[in-house]
C-alpha positions as CSV (number, residue, x, y, z in Angstrom):
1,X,128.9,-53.9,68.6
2,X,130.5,-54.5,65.4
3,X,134.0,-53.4,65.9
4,X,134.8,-53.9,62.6
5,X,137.5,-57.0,63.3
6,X,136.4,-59.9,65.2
7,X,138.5,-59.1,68.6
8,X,140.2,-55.6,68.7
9,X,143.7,-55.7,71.2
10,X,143.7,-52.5,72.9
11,X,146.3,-51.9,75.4
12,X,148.2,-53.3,78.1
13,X,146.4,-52.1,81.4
14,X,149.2,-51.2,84.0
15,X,147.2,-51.4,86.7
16,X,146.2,-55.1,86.6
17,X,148.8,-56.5,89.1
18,X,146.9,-55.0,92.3
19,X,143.3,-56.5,90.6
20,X,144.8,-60.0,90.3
21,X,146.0,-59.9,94.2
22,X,142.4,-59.1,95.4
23,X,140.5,-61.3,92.7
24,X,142.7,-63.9,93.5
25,X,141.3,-63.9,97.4
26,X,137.7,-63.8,96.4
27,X,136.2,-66.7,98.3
28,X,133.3,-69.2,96.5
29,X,130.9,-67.3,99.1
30,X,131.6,-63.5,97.4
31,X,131.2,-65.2,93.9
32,X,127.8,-66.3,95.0
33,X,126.9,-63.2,96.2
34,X,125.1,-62.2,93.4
35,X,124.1,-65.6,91.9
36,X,120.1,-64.3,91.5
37,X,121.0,-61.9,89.6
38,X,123.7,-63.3,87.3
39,X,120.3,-65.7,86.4
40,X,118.4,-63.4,85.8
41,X,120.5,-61.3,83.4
42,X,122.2,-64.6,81.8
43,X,119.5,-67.1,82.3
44,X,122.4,-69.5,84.3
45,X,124.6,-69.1,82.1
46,X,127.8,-71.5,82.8
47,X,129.8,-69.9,85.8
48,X,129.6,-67.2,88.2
49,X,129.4,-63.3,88.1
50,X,130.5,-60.2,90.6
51,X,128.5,-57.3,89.0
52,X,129.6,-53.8,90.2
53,X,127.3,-51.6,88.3
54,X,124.7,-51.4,86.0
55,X,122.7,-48.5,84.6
56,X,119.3,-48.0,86.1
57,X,118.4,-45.3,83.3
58,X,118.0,-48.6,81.0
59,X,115.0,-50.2,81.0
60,X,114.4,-53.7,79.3
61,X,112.1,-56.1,80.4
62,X,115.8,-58.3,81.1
63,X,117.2,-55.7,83.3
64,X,114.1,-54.2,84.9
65,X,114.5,-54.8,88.8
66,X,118.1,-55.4,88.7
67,X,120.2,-52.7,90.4
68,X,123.8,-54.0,91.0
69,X,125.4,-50.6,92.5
70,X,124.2,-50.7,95.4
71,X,126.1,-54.5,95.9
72,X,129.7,-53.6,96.8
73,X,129.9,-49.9,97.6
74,X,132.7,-48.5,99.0
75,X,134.8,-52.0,98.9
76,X,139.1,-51.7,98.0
77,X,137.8,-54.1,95.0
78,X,135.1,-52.2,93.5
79,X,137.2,-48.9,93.7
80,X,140.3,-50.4,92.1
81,X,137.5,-52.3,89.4
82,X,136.1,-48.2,88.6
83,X,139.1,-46.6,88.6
84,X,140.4,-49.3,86.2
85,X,137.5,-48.7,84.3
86,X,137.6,-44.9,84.2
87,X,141.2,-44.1,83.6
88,X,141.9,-47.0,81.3
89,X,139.4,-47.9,79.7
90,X,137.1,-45.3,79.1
91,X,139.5,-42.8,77.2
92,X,139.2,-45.6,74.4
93,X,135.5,-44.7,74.2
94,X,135.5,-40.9,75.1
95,X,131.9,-40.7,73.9
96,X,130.2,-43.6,75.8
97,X,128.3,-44.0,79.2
98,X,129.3,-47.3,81.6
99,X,126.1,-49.7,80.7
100,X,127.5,-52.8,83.1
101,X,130.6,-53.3,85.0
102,X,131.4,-57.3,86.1
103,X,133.3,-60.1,86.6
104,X,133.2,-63.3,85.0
105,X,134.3,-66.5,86.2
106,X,134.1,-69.4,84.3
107,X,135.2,-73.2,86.3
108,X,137.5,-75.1,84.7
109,X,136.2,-77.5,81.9
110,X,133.5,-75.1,81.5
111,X,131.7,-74.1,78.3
112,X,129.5,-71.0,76.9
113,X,128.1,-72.4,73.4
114,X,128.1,-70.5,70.5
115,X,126.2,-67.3,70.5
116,X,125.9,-63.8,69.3
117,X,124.0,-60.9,71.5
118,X,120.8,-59.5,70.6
119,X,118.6,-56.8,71.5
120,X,120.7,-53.7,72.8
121,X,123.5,-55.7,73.6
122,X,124.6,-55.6,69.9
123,X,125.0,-51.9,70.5
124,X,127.5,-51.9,73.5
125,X,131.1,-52.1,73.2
126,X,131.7,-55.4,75.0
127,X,135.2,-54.8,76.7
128,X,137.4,-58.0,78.0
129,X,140.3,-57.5,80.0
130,X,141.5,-61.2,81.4
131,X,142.8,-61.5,85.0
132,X,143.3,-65.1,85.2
133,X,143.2,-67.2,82.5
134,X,145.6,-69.5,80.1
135,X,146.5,-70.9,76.5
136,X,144.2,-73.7,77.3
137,X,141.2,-71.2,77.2
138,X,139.8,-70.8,74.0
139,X,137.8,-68.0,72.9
140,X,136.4,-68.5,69.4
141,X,134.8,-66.2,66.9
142,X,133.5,-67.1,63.9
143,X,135.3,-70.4,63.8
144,X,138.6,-68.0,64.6
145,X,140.4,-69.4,68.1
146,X,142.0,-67.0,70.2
147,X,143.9,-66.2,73.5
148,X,143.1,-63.8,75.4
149,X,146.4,-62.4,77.5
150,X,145.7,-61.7,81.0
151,X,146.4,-57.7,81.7
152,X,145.3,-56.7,78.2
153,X,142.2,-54.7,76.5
154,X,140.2,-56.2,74.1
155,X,136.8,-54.9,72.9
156,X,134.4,-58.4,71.0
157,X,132.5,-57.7,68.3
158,X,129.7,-59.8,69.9
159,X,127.8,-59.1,66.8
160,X,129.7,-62.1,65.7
161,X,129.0,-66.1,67.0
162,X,131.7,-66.0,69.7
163,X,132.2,-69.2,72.2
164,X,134.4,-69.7,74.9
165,X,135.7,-73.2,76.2
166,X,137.7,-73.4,79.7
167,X,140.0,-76.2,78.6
168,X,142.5,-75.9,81.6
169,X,142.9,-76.9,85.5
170,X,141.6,-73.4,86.8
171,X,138.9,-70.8,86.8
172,X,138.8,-68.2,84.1
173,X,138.4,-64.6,85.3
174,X,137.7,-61.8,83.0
175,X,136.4,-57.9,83.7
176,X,134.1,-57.1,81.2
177,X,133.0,-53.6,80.8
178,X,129.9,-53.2,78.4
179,X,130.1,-49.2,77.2
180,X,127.3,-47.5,75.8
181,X,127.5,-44.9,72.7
182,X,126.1,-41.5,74.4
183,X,123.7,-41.6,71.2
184,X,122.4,-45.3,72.0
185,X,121.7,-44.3,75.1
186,X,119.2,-41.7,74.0
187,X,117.1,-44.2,72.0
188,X,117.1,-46.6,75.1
189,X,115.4,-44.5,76.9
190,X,112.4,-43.7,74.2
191,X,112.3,-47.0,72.8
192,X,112.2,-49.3,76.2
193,X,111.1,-46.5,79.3
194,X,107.6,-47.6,79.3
């Protein structure tokens, strides 16, 4: 969505510290957990994805056959992600509906090339909040680097051409929260249910 500004800082999220502990003893066998269907909603993109939910009531011919929620019910890490996500992030966006919930880990030296989203993507507040990341990762809009602090809010305008470039030693972790206008959501469902 175009936020207006190329990267919007939101807030400081309090509740990051007790995220950081459990991301931080995910194993390389829960990040490929849901490797089929991070390639089937990014087409491979660089890195792996934990999803935690995404809305079933939208139906594109991308996210047809793809129901995350069911993955990690119930788990101390999906309930801290969703409380996160309701409490302090949502009341940013009072009048939005959770579209997808995941995180993203990108390998060190790794790369996403220059791209803007398309489609109803463009229409979804695309919320960042890094967990562990560094100076040495770049995030670039519109030719515009930038740091992303771990522990902090920041909603993309992914309207824009944004990039991202892992230049450091470690993974990259970000929550991202895409958030759907309540009004969006109505023309979802007339335009793409069938």
């Amino acid at each position: 969505m175009d936020c207006g500004v190329k990267l919007k800082k939101l807030a400081q999220l309090p509740s990051i510290d007790g995220l950081l502990e459990m991301v931080r003893s995910l194993t390389d066998a829960d990040w490929d957990l849901h490797k089929e269907i991070q390639i089937k909603l990014t087409g491979g993109r660089n890195g792996e994805a934990i999803y935690f939910y995404l809305n079933d009531q939208i139906r594109t011919p991308q996210f047809t056959n793809v129901d995350v929620r069911r993955l990690l019910p119930g788990t101390p890490l999906e309930k801290c992600v969703m409380d996160l996500v309701n409490n302090e992030m949502r009341p940013h966006y009072p009048d939005t509906q959770i579209f997808r919930v995941q995180f993203a880990r990108m390998p060190a030296g790794g790369v996403i090339e220059p791209h803007w989203d398309v489609g109803f993507l463009k229409l979804v507040h695309r919320l960042h909040v890094p967990v562990i990341t560094n100076e040495n990762v770049i995030f670039t809009i519109d030719d515009e680097n930038f740091y992303l602090e771990p522990g902090w809010l920041y909603e993309l305008n992914n309207r824009a051409r944004h990039s991202v470039a892992n230049n450091s030693t470690e993974s990259r972790v970000h929550l991202l929260v895409d958030l759907l206008p309540k009004d969006d959501n109505r023309f979802f469902r007339l335009t793409y249910h069938g």
